[in-house]
N, C-alpha and C positions, 0 to 999 in steps of 0.2 A: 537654477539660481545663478545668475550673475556676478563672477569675479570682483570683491570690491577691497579697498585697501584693507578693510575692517577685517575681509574675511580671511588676506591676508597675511596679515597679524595671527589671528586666530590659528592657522594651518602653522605657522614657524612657532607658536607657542607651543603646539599640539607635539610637532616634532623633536621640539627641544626636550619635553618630557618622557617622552619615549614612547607617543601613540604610534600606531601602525594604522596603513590607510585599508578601505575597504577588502580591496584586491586579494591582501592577505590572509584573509579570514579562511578556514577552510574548518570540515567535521565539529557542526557548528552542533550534531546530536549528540548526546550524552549517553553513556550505557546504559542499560537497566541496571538497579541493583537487585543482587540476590543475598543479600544482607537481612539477618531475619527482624524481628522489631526489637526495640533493647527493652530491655526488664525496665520493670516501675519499682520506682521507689516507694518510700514506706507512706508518703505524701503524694498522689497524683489525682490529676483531674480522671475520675471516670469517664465521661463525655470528650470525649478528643475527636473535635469535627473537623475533616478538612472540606473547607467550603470552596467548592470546585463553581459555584455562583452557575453561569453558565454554559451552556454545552460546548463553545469554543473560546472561552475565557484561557484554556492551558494551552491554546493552540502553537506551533515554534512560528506558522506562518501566519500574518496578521489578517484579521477579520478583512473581507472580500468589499470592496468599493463597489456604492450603488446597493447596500443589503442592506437594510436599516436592522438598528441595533433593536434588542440582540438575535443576532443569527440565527435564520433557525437552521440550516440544512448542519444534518449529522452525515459527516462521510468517512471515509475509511482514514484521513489524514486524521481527523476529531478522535477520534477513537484511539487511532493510534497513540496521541499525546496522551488521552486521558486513560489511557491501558499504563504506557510510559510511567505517567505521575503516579498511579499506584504505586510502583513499583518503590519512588524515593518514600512515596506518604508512608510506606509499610514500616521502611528502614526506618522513619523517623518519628513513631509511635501514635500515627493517629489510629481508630480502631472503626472509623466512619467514613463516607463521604458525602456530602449533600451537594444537589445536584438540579436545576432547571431544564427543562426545555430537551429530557431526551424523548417524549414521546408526541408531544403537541405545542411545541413555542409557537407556533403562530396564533395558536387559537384553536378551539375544538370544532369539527363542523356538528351539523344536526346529525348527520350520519356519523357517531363518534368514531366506529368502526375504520373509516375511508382516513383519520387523519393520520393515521401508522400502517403506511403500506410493509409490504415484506420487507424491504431493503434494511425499513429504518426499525423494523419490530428486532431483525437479526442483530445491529448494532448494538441498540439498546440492551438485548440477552448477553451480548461479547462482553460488554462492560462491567454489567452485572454480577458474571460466573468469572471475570476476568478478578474484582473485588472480594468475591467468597472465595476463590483461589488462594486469597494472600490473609484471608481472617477478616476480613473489612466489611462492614454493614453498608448497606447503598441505603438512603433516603432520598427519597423522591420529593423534589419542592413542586408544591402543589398551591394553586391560589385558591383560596378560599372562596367562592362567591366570585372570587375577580380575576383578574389577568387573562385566562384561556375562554372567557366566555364571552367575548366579542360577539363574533359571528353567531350565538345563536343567540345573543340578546337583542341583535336587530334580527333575527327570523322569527324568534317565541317572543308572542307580546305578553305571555303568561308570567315571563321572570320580569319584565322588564320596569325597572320602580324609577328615578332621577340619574341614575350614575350610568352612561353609555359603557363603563367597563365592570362593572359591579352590580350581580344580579341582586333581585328585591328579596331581602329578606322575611319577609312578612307572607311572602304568599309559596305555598306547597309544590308547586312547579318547580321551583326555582332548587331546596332543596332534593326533588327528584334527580334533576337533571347533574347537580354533585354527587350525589351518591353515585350517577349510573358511571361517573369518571371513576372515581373511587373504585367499583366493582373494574372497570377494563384497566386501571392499571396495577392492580393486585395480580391480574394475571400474568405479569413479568417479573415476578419472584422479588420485590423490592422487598426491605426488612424494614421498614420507616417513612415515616412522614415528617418533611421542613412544612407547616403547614404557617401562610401568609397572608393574610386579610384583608390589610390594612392601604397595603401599599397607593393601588388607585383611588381609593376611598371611599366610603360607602352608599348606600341609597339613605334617602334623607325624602323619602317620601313621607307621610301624615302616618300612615301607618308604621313606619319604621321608627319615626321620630316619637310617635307616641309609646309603643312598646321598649324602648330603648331610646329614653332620651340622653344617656348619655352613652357615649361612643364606646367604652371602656365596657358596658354592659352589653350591648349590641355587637361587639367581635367576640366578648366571653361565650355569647349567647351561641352563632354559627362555629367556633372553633369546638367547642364543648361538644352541639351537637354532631360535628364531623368526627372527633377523637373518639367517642363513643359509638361509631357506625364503625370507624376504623376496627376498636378491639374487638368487637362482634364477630368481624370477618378474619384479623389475625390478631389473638390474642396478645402476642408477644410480640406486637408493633411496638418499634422507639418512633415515640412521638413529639417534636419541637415544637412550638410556639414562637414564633420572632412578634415581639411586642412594637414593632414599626409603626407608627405613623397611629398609634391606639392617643394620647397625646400630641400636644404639642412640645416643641425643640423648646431642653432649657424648661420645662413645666414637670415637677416632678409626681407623682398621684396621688392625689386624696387619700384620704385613709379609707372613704367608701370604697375607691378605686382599686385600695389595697386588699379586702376585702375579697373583691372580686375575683382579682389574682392569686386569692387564696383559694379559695373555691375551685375556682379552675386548673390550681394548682393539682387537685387529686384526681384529675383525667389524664394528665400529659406526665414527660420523664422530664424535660426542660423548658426555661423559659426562658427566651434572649434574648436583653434590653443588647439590642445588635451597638449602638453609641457611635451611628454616622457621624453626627454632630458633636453629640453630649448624649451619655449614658439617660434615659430618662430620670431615674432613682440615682442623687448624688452619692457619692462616692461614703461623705457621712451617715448618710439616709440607708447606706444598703443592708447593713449587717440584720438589723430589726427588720426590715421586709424577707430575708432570705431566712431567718430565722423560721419564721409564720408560715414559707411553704412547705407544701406537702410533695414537693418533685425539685430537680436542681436548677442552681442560677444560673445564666452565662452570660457573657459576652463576647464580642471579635475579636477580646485576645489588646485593647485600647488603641493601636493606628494600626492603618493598612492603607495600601494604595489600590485602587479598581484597575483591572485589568485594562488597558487599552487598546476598545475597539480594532483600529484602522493601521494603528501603527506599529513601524519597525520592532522586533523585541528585544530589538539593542540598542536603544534608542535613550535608557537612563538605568541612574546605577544608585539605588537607595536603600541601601540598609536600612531596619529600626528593630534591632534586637536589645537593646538597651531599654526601648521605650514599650515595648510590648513584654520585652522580660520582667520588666519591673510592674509593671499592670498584671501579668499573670500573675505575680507571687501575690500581688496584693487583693486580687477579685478569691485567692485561694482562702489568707487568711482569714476574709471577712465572710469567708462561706459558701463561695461561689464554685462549683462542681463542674460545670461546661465550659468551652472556648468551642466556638464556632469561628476555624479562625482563616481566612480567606487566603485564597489560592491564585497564581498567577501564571503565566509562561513561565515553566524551568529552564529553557534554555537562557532566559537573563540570571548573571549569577549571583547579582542581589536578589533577585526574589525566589532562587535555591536558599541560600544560606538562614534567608527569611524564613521561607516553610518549613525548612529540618530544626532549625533551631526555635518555631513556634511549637513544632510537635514532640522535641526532646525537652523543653522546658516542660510541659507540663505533666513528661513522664514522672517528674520528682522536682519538684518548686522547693526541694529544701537546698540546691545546689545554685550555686552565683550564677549570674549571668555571666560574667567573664569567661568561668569554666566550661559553662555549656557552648559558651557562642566558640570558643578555644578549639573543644571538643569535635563539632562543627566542622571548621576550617580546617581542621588535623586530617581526620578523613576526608574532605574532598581535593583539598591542594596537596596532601602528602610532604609535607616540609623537609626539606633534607636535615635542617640546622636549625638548634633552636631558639636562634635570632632571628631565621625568617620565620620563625611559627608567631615568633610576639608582633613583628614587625606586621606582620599579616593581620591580626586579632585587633591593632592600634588603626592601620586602615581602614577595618570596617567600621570601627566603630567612630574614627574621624569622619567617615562618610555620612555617618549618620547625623552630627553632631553639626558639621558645615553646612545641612542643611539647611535643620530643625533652627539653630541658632542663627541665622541667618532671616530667618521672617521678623517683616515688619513690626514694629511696634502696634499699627492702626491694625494689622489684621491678625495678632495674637489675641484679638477681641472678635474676629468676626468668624459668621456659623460657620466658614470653611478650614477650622482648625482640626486637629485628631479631633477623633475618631477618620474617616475615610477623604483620601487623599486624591481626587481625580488627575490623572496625569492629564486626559488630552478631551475634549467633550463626549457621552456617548454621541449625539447626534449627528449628523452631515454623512455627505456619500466621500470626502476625501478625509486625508490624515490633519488633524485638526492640530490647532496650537497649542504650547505649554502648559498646559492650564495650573499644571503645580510649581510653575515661576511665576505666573503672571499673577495667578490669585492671593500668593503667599507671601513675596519680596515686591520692594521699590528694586528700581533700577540700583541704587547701591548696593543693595543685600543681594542680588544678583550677581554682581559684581565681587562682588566678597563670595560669592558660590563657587564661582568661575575659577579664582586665582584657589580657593581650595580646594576643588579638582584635579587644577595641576600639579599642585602638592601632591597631592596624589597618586598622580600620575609616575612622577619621579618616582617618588619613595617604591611605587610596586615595580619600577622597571631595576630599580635595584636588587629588587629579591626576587624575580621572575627565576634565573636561573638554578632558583633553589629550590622550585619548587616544583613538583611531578602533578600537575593539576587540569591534565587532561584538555589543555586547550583553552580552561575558564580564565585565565588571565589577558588573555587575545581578547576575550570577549568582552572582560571589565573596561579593555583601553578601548575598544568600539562605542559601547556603552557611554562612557565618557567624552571621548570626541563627540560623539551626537549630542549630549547635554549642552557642551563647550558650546557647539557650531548654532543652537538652540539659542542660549543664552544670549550669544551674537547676534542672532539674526532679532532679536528682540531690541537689541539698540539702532538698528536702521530704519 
């Protein structure tokens, strides 16, 4: 990128704050912790999911250019991060992890055998035994009918109904060929199933469409029939349901609908209106539908951001512990027992302070945000003084605040509001654009982002020397200058 006056500007702001440039960055890993989990309060969510989404989502080094999303290769770096993130998730009270793509992301072939050679059978066991090491259940994300069955839905014309990624439910083939997944990956010791349906969407053949005409009944129908093959083979499987794409965004379910989910309520432990968009069941609607099941409710915990593919992971710096703090306590009161709550690179230190503080809020929801997020920051920065403990806890949560308050008026109304936050596109072979500036702010609100980062920026380079934080402070003002030079390069 080319020198321009803009950019400047931007670099003597950056340094009047008290960024540091690349060059300085150094021991950008974090230690393990051997910190045990902390006790639950008299109130906590049982279901504490840390949603590891993808097998190189916690990666420190960014998804590989020219790989289309999402990755499949698992190697010893993948491993290594997601052995790592055990380690904080333990310290910070999840008791799960759910997981895609550790034994067949691309796709299963007809030889299911050939799609987990040695290499990747052994990683997958490391991770596994790395997780019952530390008390933690693995769940295995598994698509339903869809996702991994590409490749033999164009080889088997037996499965094959309208949906090029989603086998025909209507015809016996098709469930064989789940089942025979099901049976080979029971043999890696996983303790669960994230089981997904909905996502690429279904077959809408005459046959499917007659038997299930409506869509709510037709993934009751395949997830039921799966969760029940499941406890056959292990009885004591934790089994999810994510209710994705079973509606439409913004449509909340019929009371037939609800029905449904009652029903299927007493095969599964959870059911997770995940709320990319908008929770399916409003917020008023839930307490009466959660009441009627026969397993627990959940959600992602109300915003997250997606891991981003291609890019740097210091590349942006966004807290939202306020805003998921407060969704926990409130998905608790009205009854809700799950957070499946999504995981990112730990080497960015917002989305550290994110995941500890998503898994010690819901070790006990009768405790403030303030305290928890306090809490937080106390063990990872080590405050000398207890002006920079407050001064610290005020940053994060201005970071949060400059954001979120900072979006447009036009698009506090449109579907790319919380629930999930895309930083950069999955798609393309390079490091794609801002997508969580562009989509969220006008150029002014932008603008107002900018000059509050550098707030920021100051305020933490005044309390930097108080604090024993292992490095994470270098890495907030990295984080920041990229946002800064981001936001910049969006007004040329």
């Amino acid at each position: 990128m080319g020198e321009t006056k803009d950019e400047d500007l931007s670099r003597r702001e950056l340094l009047a704050a008290g960024s540091i440039a690349a060059a300085s960055l150094c021991g950008l890993s974090f230690a393990a912790e051997a910190r045990s989990a902390p006790a639950l309060g008299k109130r906590a969510f049982p279901d504490r999911i840390a949603f590891d989404v993808w097998i190189n989502d916690l990666r420190s080094e960014p998804h590989v250019p020219h790989v289309p999303w999402p990755d499949p290769v698992l190697d010893d770096e993948a491993v290594e991060d997601i052995v790592r993130a055990l380690d904080r998730q333990r310290a910070a009270g999840y008791n799960m992890i759910d997981i895609f793509g550790l034994l067949a992301p691309g796709g299963w072939p007809a030889d299911l055998e050939r799609a987990v050679d040695a290499g990747r059978g052994r990683r997958a066991r490391t991770i596994i035994q790395a997780a019952h090491d530390r008390g933690i259940k693995v769940l295995y994300g598994l698509g339903v009918y869809t996702w991994e069955f590409g490749e033999i839905i164009k080889e088997i014309p037996a499965v094959r109904g309208t949906n090029q990624y989603a086998m025909c439910a209507s015809k016996r083939a098709a469930w064989e060929w789940q089942r025979k997944e099901i049976d080979l990956v029971l043999e890696y010791g996983f303790d669960g199933f994230h089981l997904e349906s909905a996502d690429l969407g279904r077959c809408e053949c005459e046959d499917c469409k007659k038997a299930w005409p409506n869509p709510v009944a037709y993934h009751k129908h395949i997830n039921t029939l799966t969760a029940d093959y499941i406890r056959s083979r292990l009885p004591k499987a934790y089994l999810s349901v994510t209710l994705l794409n079973w509606v439409s965004w913004g449509k909340d379910f019929t009371d037939e609908e609800k029905e449904l989910l009652v029903e299927m309520s007493e095969k599964v432990d959870s059911l997770v209106d995940q709320g990319h968009r908008q929770t399916y069941t409003p917020r008023e609607k839930r307490r009466p539908l959660i009441e009627k099941l026969r397993c627990h409710y959940g959600t992602s915990g109300g915003v997250w951001t997606y891991a981003p593919p291609r890019w740097n992971r210091l590349r942006w710096f966004l807290p939202y512990a306020i805003r998921t703090g407060t969704h926990i306590k409130e998905l608790y009161e009205d009854g809700g027992r799950a957070v499946m709550y999504y995981q990112s690179p730990l080497i960015n230190p917002g989305v550290e302070v994110n995941v500890v503080f998503g898994g010690r809020m819901m070790c006990d929801v009768d405790r403030s945000v303030a305290d928890v997020l306090a809490e937080v920051l106390e063990e990872l920065y080590e405050p000398k003084t207890s002006s920079a403990r407050e001064k610290l806890v005020e940053i994060f949560q201005r970071a949060e605040q400059v954001y979120f308050e900072n979006w447009s008026q036009r698009t506090k109304e449109d579907p790319m509001r919380p629930g999930e936050i895309y930083l950069e596109p999955l798609s393309g072979d390079l490091p794609g654009a801002s997508t969580y500036l562009i989509a969220t702010m006008d150029q002014g609100g932008r603008e107002a982002y900018r000059h509050g980062l550098l707030s920021i920026l100051r305020d933490l380079s005044s309390i930097e020397k108080d604090l024993r934080d292992g490095g994470r402070v270098q890495r907030i003002k990295k984080c920041i200058e990229n946002a800064i030079i981001d936001e910049q390069n969006l007004r040329m």
